[in-house]
C-alpha positions as CSV (number, residue, x, y, z in Angstrom):
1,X,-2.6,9.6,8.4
2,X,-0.8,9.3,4.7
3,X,-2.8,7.2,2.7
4,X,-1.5,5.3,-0.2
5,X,-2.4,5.7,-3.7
6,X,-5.3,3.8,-4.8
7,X,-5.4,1.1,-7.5
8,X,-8.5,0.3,-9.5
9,X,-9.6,-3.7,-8.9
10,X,-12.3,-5.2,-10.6
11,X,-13.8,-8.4,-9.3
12,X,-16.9,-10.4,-10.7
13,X,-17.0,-13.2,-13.7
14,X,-17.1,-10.3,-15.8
15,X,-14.5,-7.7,-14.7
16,X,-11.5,-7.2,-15.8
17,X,-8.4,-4.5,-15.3
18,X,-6.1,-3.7,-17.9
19,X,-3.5,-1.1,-17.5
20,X,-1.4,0.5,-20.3
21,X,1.1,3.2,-20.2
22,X,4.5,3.8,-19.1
23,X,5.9,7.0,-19.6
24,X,6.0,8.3,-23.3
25,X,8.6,10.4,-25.2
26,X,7.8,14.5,-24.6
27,X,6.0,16.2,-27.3
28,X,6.1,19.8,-28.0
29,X,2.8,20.9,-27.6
30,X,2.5,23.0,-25.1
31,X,-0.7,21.4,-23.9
32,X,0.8,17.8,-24.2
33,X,1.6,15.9,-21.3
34,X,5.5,14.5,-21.5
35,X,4.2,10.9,-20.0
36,X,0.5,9.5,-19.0
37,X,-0.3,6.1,-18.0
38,X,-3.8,4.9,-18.1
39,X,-5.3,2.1,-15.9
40,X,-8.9,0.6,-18.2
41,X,-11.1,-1.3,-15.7
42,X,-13.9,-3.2,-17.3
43,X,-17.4,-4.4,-15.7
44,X,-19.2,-6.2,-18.7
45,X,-22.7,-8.2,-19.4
46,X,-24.4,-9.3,-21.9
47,X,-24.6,-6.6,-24.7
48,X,-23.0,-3.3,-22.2
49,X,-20.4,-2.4,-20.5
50,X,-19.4,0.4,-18.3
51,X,-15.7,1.3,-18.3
52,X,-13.4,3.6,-16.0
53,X,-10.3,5.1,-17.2
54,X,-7.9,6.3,-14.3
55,X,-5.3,9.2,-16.1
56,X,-2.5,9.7,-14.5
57,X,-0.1,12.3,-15.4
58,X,3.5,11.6,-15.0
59,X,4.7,14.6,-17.4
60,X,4.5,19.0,-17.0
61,X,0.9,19.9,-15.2
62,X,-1.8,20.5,-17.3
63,X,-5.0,23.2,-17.6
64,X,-7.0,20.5,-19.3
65,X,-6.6,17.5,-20.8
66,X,-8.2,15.2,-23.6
67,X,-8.2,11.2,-24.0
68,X,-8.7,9.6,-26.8
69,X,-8.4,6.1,-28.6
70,X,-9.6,3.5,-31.0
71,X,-11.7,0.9,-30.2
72,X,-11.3,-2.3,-32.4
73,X,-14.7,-3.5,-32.6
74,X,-18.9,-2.4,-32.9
75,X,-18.6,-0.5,-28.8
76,X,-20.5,2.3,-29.2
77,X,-20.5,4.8,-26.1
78,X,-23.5,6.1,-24.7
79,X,-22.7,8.0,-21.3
80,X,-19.8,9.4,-19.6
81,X,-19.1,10.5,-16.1
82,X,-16.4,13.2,-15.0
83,X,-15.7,13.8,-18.8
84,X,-18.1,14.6,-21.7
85,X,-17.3,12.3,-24.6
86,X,-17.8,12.1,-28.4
87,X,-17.1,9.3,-31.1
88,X,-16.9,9.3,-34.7
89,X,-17.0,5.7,-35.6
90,X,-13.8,4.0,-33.8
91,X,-12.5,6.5,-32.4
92,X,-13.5,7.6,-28.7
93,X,-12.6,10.9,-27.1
94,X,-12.9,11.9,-23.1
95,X,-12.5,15.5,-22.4
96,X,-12.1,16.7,-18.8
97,X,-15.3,18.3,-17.1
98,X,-14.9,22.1,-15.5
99,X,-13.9,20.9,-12.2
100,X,-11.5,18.3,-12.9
101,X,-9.6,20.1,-15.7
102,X,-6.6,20.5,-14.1
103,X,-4.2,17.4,-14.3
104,X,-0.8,18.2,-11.9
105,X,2.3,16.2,-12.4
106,X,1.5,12.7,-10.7
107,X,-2.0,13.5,-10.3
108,X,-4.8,11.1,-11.4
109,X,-8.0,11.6,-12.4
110,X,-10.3,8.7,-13.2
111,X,-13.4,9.4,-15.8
112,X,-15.5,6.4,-17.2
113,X,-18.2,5.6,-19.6
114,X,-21.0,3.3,-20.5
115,X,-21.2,1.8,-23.7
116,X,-22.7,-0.8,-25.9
117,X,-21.2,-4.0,-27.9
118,X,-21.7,-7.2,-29.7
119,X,-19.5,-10.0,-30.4
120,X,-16.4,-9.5,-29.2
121,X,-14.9,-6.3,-25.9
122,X,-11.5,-6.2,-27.2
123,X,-9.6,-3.6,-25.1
124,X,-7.9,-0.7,-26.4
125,X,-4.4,-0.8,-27.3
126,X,-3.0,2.8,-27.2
127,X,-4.1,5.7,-25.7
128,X,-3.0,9.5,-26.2
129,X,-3.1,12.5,-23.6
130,X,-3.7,15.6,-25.1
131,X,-1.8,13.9,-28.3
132,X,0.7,12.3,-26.6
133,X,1.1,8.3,-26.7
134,X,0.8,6.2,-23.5
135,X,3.0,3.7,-24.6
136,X,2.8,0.4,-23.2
137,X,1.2,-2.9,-22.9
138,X,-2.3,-4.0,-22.2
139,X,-2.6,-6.8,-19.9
140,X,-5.2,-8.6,-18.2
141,X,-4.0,-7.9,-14.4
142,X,-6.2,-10.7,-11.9
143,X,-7.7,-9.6,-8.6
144,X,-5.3,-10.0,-5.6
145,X,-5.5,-12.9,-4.1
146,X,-3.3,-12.9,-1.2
147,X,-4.8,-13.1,2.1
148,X,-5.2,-9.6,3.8
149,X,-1.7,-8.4,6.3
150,X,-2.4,-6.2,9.4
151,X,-1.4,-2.5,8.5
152,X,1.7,-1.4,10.9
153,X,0.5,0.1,14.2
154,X,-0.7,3.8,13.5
155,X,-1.8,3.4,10.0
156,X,-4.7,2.4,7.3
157,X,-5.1,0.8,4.2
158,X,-6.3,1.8,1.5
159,X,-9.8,0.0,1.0
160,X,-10.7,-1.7,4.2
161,X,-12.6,-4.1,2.2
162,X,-10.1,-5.7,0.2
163,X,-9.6,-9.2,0.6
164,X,-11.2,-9.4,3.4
165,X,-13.8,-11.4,5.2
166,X,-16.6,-9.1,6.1
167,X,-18.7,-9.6,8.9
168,X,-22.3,-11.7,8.9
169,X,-24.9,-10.4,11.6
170,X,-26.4,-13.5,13.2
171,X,-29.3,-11.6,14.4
172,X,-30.1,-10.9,10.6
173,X,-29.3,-14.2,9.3
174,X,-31.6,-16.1,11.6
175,X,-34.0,-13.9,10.1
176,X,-33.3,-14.7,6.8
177,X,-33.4,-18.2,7.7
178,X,-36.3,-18.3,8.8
179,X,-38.2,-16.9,5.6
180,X,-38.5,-19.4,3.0
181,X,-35.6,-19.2,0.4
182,X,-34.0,-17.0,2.7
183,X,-30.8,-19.4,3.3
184,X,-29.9,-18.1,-0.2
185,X,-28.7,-14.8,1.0
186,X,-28.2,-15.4,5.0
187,X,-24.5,-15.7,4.8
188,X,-24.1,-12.0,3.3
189,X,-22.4,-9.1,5.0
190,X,-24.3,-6.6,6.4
191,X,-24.4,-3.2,8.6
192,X,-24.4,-3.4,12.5
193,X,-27.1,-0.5,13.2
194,X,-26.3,1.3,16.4
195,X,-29.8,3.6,16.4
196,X,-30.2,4.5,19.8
197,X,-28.0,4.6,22.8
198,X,-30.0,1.3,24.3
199,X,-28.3,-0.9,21.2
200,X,-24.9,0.0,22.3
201,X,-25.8,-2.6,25.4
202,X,-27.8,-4.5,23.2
203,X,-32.0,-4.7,23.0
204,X,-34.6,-7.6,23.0
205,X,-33.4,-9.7,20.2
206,X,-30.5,-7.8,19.1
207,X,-27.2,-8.1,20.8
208,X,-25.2,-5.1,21.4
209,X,-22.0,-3.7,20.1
210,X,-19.5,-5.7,22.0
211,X,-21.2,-8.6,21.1
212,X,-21.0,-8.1,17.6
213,X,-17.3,-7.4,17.8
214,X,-16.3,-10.6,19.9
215,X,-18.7,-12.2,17.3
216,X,-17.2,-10.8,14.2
217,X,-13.6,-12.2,16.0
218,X,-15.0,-16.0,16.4
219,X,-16.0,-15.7,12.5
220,X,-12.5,-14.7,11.9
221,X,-13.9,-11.7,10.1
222,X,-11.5,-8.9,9.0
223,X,-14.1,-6.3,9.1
224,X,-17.3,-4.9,10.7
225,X,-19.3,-2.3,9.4
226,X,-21.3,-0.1,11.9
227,X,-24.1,2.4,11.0
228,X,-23.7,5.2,13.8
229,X,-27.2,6.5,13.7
230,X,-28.6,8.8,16.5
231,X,-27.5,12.4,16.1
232,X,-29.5,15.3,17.9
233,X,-32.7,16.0,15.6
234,X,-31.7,12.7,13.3
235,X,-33.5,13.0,10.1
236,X,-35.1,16.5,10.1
237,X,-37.0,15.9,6.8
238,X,-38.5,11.9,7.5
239,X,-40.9,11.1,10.4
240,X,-40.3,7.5,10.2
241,X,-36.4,7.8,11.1
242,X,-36.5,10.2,13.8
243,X,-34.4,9.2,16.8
244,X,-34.9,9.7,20.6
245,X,-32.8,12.8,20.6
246,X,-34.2,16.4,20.7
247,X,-32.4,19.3,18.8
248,X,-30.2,20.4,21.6
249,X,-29.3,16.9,23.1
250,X,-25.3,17.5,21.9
251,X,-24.1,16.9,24.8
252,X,-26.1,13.9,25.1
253,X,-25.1,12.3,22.0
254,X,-21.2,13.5,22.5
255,X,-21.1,11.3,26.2
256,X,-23.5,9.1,26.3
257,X,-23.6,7.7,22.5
258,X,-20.5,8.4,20.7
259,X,-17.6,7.9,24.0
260,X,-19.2,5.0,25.1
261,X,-19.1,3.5,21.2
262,X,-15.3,5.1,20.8
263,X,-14.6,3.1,24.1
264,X,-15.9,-0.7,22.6
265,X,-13.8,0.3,19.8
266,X,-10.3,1.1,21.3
267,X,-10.5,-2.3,23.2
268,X,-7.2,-3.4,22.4
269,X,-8.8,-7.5,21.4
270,X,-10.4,-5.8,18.4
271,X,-7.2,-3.6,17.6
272,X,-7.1,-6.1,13.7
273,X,-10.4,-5.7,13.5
274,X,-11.2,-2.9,10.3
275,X,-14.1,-1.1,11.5
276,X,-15.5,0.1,8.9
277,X,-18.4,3.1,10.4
278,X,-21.2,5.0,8.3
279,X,-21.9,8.3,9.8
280,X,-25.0,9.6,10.6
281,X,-26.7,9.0,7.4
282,X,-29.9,11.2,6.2
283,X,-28.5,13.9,8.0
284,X,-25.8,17.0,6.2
285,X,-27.8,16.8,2.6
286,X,-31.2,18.0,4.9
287,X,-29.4,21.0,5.7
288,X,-29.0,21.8,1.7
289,X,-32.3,20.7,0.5
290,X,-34.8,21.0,3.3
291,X,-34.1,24.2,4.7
292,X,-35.7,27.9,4.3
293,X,-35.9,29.3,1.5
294,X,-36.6,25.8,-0.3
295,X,-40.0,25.1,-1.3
296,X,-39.2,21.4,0.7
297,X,-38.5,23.4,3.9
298,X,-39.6,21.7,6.9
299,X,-39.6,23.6,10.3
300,X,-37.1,20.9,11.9
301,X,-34.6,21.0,9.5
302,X,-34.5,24.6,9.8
303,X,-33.9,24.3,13.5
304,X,-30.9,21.5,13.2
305,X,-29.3,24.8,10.7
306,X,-29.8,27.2,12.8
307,X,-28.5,25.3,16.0
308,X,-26.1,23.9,14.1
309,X,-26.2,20.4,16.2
310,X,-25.6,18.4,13.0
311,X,-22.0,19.7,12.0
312,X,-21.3,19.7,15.5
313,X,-22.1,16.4,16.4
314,X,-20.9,14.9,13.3
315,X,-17.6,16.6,14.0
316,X,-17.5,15.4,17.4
317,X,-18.2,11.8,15.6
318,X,-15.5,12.0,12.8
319,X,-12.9,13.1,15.4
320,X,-13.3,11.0,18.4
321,X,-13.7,7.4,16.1
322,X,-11.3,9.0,13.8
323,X,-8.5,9.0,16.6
324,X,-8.6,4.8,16.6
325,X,-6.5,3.0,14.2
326,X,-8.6,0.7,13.2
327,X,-11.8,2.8,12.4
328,X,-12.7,3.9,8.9
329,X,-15.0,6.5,8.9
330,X,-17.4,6.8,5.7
331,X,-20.0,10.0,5.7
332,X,-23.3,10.0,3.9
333,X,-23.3,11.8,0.6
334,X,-27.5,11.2,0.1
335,X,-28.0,9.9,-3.3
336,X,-28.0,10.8,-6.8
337,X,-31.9,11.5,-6.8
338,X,-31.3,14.1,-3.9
339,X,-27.6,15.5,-4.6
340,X,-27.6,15.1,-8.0
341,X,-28.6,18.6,-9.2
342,X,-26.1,21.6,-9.7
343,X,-27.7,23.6,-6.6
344,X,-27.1,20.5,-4.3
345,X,-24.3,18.6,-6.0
346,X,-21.3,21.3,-5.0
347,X,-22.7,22.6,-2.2
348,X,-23.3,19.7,-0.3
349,X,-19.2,18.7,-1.2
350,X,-18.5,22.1,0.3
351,X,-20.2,21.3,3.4
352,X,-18.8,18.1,3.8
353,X,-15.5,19.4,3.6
354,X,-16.3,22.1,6.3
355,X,-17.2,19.6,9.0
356,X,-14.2,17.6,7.9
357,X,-12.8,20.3,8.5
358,X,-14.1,20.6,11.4
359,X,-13.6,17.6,12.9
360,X,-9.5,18.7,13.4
361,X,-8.4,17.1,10.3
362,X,-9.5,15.7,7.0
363,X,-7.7,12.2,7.3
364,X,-10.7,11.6,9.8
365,X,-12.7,11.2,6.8
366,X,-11.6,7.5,4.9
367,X,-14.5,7.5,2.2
368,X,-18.0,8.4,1.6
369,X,-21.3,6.7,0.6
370,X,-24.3,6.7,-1.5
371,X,-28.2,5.3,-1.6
372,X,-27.5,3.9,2.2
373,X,-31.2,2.2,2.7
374,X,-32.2,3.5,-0.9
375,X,-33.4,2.1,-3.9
376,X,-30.8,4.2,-7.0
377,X,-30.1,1.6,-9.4
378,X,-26.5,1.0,-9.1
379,X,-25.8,1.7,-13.4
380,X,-28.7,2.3,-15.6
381,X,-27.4,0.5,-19.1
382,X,-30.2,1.8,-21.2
383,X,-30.3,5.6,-21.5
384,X,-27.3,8.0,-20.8
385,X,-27.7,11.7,-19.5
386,X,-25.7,12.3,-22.8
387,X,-28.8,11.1,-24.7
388,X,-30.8,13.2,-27.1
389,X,-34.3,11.8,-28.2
390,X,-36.6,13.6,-30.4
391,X,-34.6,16.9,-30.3
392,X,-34.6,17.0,-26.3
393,X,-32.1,16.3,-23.8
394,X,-32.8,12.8,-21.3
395,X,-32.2,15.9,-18.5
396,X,-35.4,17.1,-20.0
397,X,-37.7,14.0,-19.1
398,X,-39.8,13.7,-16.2
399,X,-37.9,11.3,-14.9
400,X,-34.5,12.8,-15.1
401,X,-36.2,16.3,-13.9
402,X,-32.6,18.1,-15.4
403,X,-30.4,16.1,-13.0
404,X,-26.9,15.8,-13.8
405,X,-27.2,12.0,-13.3
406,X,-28.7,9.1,-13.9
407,X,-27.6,5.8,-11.4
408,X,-25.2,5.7,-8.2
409,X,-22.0,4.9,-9.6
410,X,-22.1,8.2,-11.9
411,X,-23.1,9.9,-9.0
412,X,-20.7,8.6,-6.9
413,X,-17.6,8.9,-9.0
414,X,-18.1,12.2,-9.6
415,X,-19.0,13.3,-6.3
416,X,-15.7,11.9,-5.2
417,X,-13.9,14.1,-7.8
418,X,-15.6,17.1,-6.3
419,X,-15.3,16.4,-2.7
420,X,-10.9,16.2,-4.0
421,X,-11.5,18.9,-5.0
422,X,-13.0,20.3,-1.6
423,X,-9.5,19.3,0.1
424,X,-10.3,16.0,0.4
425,X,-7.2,13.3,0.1
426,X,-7.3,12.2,-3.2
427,X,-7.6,8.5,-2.0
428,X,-10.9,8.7,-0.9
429,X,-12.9,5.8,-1.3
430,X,-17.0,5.3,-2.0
431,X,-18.9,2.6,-1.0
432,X,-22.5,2.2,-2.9
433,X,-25.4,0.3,-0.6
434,X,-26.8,-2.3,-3.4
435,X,-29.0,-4.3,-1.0
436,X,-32.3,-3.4,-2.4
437,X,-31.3,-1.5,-5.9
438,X,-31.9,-4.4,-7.9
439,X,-34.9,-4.0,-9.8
440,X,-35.5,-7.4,-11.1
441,X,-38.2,-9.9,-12.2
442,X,-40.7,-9.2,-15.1
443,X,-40.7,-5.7,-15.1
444,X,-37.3,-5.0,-15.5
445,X,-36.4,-4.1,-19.2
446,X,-34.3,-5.7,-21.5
447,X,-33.2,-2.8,-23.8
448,X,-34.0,0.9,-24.6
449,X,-37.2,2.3,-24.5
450,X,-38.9,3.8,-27.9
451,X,-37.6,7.1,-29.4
452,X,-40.6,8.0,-29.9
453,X,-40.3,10.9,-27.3
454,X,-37.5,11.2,-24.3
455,X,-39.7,9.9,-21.6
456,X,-41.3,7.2,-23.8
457,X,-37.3,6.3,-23.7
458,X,-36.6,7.1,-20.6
459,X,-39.2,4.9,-18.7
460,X,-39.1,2.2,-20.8
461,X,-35.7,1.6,-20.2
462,X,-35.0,2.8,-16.5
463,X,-34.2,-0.3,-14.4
464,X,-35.4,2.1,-11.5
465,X,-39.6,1.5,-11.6
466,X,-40.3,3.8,-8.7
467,X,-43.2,6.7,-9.6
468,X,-40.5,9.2,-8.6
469,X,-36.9,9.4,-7.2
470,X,-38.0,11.4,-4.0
471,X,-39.8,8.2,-3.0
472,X,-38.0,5.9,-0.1
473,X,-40.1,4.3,2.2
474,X,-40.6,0.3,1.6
475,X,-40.5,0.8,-2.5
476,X,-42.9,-1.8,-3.9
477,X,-41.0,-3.9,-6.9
478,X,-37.3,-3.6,-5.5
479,X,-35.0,-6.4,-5.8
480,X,-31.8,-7.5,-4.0
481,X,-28.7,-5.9,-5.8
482,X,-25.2,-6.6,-6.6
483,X,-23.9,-8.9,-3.7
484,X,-21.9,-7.1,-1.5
485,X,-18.0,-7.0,-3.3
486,X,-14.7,-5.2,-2.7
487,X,-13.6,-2.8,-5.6
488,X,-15.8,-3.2,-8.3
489,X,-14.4,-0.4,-10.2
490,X,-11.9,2.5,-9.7
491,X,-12.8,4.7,-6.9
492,X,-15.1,2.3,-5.7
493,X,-14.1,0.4,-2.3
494,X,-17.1,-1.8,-2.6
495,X,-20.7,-2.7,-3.1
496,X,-22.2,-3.0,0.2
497,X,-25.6,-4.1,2.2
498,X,-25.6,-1.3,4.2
499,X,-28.8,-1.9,4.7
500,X,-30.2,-5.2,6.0
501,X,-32.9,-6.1,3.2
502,X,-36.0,-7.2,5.0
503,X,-35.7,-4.5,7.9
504,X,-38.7,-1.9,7.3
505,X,-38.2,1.8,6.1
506,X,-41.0,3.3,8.6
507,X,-44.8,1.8,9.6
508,X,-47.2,2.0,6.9
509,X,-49.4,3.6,9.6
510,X,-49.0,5.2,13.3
511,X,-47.6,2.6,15.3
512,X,-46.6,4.1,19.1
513,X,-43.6,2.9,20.4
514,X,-40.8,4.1,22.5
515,X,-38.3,4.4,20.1
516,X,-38.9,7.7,18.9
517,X,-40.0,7.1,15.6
518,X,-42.9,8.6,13.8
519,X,-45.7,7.9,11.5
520,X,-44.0,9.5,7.7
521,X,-47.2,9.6,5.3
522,X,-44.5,8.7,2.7
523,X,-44.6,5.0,4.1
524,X,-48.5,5.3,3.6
525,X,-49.2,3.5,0.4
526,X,-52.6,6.0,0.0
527,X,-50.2,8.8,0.2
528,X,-50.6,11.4,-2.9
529,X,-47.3,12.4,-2.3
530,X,-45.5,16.3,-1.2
531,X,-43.3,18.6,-2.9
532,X,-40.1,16.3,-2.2
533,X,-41.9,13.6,-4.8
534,X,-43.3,16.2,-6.4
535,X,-46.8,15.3,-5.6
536,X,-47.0,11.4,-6.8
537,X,-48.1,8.9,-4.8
538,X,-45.7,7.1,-2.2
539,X,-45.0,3.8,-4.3
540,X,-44.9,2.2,-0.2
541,X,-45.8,-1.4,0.3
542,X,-49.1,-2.1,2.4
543,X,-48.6,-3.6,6.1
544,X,-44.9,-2.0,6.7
545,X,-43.6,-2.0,10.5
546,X,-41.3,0.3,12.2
547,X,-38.7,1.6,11.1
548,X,-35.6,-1.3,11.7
549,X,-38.3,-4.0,12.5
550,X,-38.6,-7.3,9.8
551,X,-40.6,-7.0,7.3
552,X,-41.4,-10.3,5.6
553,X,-43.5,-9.3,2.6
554,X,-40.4,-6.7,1.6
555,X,-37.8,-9.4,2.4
556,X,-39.4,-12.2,-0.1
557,X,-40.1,-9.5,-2.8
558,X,-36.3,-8.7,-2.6
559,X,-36.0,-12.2,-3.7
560,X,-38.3,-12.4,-6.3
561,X,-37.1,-9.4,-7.8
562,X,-32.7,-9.9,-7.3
563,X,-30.8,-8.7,-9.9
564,X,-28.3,-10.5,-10.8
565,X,-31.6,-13.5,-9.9
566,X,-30.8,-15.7,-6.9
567,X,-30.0,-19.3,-8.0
């Protein structure tokens, strides 16, 4: 199906999008564009901001291109994504990275930046493309506000989430309302876990998927958002998250989890009913990073490459929800502290593309997401993988172990540019899971750390207080993140709780169950850690259930430590 082109909204107190441009007289450089417009989409706070800057070329294609403008007040940039940047004093320049360079007529690409301020965030009021003027006003341009119109039969829109009513799980609210405080964040939006074949029907305090449709309807909820979580082999590399499939149960999965799921979903009451699905999560990033030759190996994931079960299913997946109107169908991308180096970063784009691909056609794929049931901070205001601190790069600190990024929305952003690139449509979409990213109460820092060497800088101003980015099992200090929100910035379609916070990571210890699940030493706070943390101890909270199962001790510290606080 067509999609149409995607406009940047930003919502919040503290968001605002300004466009400017029209199209601007031609130039005779041979590297100028004849017209640009440029869309500016602010999320501010206190003393930063990040900004993203959608280009779009309306003049002869270019090789590269080159942004640049004056800012009016103190904003000092200290980060960029798909662009590098430089300023000398007011004046701001984006150039294009290697893989976004070129620009075709009517094509749009959409870098951004993070920057500091005081006083005053005027907006810029011209900006030049490769020395050409993008003439024009900047405007304030609100959020929509209309209520959300049906799509006409056979088709999508653009960001399922926009003005929409998402769904609230019952199950998961009693839950919260039944922990102290907890009536705070009951009435939020989050995923519909379909884990095994026996939720489909529904399980022992759980009701099933039908239920949660006809439920969603009686809300008068626009959309649902279902995690569709049991391939063959789920989880190669994680104990905790294995399923109750075996390598070579394909078939299995194909008729007896995915039709029976495609059939709930084509019943023709829930036909205005956006379903938004996450597929498979935890799953096509193994096959990069846990496989032979990697020193992370693990013997499982190897099988699932060799057998090939994963693309296969997935494919199977993508195509058979993918033929419903209604169903938007978002694929895991990991997160930035698994993706985010050069040897996993394109190559994991490439393979998502092939089971796209795969799957008959690439219009199966609406969006992707990031840090699904992970802690990333969403933005990390403080330090920018641009920074240099005592004559060495951030990429050289422990923390930043030479990653490309340094937060999710980075990541995610350009992740999005390269999976365009990968033959993917250009109005993609990426959803970020905030629910437990929020790294508040006393130990979250106010301002840079000292220069006094780059990790001295780096820790002390990482919102993110885990020992190491490889750890994800029940992180002790998390806090609730940004509430779940449609279009936060360009490219984004929303801020999600993917994950229901309170619902445990794995069992701190070997629980048996029939579920399928396994005991994962990193969920064992003792744990002194494997080559995928490099060595460091597990950061896991003590006393952790299953996998899926509530967790009280997690769900209050999730409320202690929300960022933004909970009233």
């Amino acid at each position: 199906m067509r999609r149409i082109a995607r406009r940047g909204v930003a919502s919040g107190a503290a968001a605002l999008l300004l466009a400017s441009g029209a199209v601007a007289v031609a130039n005779t450089q041979a590297a100028a564009a004849a017209g640009c417009k440029v869309s500016y989409t602010v999320n501010q706070w206190g003393t930063g901001f990040t900004a993203n800057v959608a280009i779009t070329n309306l003049g002869d294609a270019l090789s590269n291109w080159t942004l640049e403008w004056d800012f009016s007040g103190d904003q000092r940039i200290t980060g960029s994504w798909n662009s590098s940047y430089t300023q000398s004093g007011q004046h701001a320049t984006l150039k294009n990275a290697s893989y976004n360079a070129a620009l075709a007529t009517g094509a749009t690409v959409t870098p951004g930046f993070q920057a500091t301020y005081s006083g005053t965030n005027a907006i810029p009021t011209t900006f030049k493309l490769n020395g050409t003027t993008c003439t024009g006003t900047t405007t304030p341009t609100d959020p929509p506000t209309d209520p959300p119109t049906d799509p006409p039969a056979g088709s999508r829109v653009d960001n399922p989430y926009a003005g929409a009513k998402v769904y609230v799980n019952p199950d998961w609210a009693a839950k919260a309302n039944a922990e102290p405080g907890g009536n705070r964040i009951s009435n939020q939006p989050t995923g519909v876990w379909m884990d095994r074949r026996a939720a489909i029907a529904g399980t022992s305090g759980a009701r099933g998927l039908r239920a949660h449709l006809d439920t969603a309807l009686q809300q008068g909820a626009n959309v649902i958002q279902v995690v569709v979580y049991n391939l063959p082999g789920r989880d190669c590399s994680a104990l905790a998250s294995n399923g109750e499939l075996g390598p070579n149960d394909l078939a299995t999965y194909q008729t007896e989890f995915i039709d029976p799921i495609a059939a709930i979903f084509k019943d023709p009451k829930y036909a205005n009913l956006r379903i938004v699905t996450v597929v498979e999560i935890d799953s096509l990033p193994n096959l990069i990073t846990n496989v032979s030759p990697r020193p992370t190996a693990t013997a499982n994931c190897d099988t699932m490459k060799a057998n090939g079960n994963y693309q296969k299913g997935i494919a199977y997946a993508l195509k058979t929800l993918g033929a419903i109107p209604n169903v938007y169908n978002y694929i895991d991308i990991g997160h930035h502290g698994w993706i985010g180096w050069d040897d996993n970063f394109g190559p994991t784009a490439d393979l998502l593309a092939q089971v796209g691909r795969d799957s008959g056609a690439m219009s199966n794929v609406h969006g992707f997401i990031t840090n699904t049931a992970n802690y990333g901070a969403t933005t990390e205001p403080y330090f920018s993988i641009n920074d240099n601190i005592a004559g060495k790069s951030v990429r050289e600190s422990k923390w930043v172990d030479w990653n490309r990024y340094t937060d999710e929305q980075s990541y995610a952003l350009a992740m999005r540019q390269r999976l365009i690139q990968a033959g993917f449509d250009s109005g993609i979409g990426m959803l970020i899971d905030t629910s437990r990213n929020g790294w508040g109460g006393s130990a979250r820092p106010t301002g840079p750390g000292p220069q006094t060497s780059v990790d001295a800088y780096v820790d002390g101003g990482r919102l993110d207080r885990r020992i190491h980015l490889g750890n994800w099992c029940n992180q002790k200090g998390a806090g609730l993140g940004e509430r779940p929100k449609a279009a936060p910035v360009a490219g984004i379609d929303a801020y999600v709780w993917m994950k229901p916070p309170g619902e445990s990571d794995g069992a701190s210890k070997e629980i048996p169950n029939d579920e399928g699940k396994g005991f994962d030493r990193m969920c064992d706070p003792t744990y002194t850690g494997n080559p995928r943390n490099n060595n460091n101890m597990s950061g896991a909270l003590p006393d952790a259930p299953l996998s899926g199962h509530w967790f009280s001790a997690q769900f209050q510290e999730l409320m202690r430590n929300a960022y933004p606080p909970l009233p």
